[in-house]
C-alpha positions as CSV (number, residue, x, y, z in Angstrom):
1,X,134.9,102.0,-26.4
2,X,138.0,101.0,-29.2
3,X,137.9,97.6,-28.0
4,X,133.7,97.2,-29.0
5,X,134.0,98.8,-32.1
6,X,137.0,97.0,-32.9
7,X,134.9,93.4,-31.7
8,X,131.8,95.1,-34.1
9,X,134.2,95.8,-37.2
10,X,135.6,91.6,-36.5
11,X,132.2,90.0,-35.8
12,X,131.0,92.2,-39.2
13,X,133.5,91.0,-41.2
14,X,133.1,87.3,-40.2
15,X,129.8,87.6,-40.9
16,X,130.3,88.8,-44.3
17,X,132.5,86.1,-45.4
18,X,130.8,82.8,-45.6
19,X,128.7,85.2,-48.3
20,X,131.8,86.2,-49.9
21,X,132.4,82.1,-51.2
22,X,129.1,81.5,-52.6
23,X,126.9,82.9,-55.4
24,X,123.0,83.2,-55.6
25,X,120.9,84.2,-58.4
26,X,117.1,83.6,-58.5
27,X,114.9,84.4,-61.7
28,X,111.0,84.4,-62.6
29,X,111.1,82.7,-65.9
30,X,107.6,83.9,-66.3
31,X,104.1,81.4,-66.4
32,X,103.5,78.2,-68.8
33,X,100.0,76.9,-69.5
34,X,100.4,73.9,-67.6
35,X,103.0,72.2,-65.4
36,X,103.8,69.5,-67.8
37,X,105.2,71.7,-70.4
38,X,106.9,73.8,-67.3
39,X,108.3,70.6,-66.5
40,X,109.5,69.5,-70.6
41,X,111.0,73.0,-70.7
42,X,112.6,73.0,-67.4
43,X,114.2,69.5,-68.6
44,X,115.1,70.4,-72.2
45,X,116.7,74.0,-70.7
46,X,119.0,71.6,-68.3
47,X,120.0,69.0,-70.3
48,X,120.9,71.9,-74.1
49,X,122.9,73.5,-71.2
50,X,125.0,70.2,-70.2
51,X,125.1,69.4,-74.1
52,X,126.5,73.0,-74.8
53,X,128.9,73.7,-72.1
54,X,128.9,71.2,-69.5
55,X,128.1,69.9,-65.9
56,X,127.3,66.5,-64.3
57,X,123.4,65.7,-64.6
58,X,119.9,66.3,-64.9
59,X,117.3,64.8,-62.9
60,X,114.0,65.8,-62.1
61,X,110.7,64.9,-59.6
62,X,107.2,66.2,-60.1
63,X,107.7,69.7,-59.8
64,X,111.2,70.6,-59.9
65,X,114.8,69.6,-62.0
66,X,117.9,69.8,-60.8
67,X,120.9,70.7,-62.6
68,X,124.4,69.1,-61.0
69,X,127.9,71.1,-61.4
70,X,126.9,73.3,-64.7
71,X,130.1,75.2,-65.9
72,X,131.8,77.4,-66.1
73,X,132.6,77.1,-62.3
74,X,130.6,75.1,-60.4
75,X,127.0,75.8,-60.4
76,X,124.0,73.7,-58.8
77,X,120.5,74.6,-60.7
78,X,116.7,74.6,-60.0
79,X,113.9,75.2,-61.7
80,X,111.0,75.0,-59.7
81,X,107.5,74.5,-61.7
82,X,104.6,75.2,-58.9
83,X,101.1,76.4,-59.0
84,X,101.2,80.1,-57.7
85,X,98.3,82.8,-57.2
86,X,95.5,82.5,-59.1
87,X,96.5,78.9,-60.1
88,X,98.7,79.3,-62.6
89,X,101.9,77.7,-62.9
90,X,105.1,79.7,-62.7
91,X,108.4,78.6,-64.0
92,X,111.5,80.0,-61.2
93,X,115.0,79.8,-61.7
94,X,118.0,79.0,-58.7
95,X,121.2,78.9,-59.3
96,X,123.9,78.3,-56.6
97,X,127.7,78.6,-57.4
98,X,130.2,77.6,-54.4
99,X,133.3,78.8,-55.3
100,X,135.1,78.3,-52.7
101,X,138.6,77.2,-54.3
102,X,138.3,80.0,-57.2
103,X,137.5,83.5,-56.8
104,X,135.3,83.5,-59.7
105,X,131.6,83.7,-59.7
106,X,130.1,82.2,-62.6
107,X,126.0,82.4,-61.2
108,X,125.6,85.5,-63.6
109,X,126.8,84.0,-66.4
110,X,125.1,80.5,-65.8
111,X,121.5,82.4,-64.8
112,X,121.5,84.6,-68.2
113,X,122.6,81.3,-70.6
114,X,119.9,79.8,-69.1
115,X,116.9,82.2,-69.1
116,X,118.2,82.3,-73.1
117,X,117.8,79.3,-73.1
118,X,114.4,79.5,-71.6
119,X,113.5,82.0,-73.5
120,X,114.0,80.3,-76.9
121,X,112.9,77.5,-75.8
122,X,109.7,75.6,-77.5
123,X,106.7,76.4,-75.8
């Protein structure tokens, strides 16, 4: 009986560490009147964040834009821009940190600059 909860307390704690290097934070940044202005938000958000404190790029397709390596740490970005019950379009915020050679997680801090951002953003 030691020896399976001993193989249960492993198996749980390998399971628990791929979790322990990455960082996830997902926001509702609320609706926008249409997806085109979703979309200029989105894009303006992004690229005042690069411009303020850093990170690789901005691109963007119809309905989503990417954010590449925003710092601190290093933090991948979406904001997705779809239609969503009732047809309106919704504005959703993803950002993933992989922090695998640092300890830190910076998701937090990245998610809250940019739902300021958002926020105070031109509508």
């Amino acid at each position: 009986m030691k020896r399976v909860g001993a193989l249960v307390a492993v198996l749980t704690a390998s399971l628990t560490l791929p979790a322990a290097a990455e960082g996830w934070v997902v926001m509702d940044l609320g609706e926008t009147a249409t997806r085109e202005i979703c979309m200029s938000r989105a894009e303006s958000v992004l690229n005042g964040y690069l411009g303020s404190f850093g990170g690789h790029s901005v691109e963007k397709d119809s309905w989503t834009a990417y954010g590449y390596d925003l710092k601190p740490g290093d933090n991948d970005v979406l904001i997705m821009c779809p239609v969503v019950n009732g047809g309106v379009y919704n504005a959703f915020l993803s950002v993933y940190g992989a922090f695998e050679d640092s300890k830190e997680d910076f998701t937090d801090t990245v998610a809250e600059r940019l739902k300021e951002q958002w926020d105070n953003a031109p509508r």
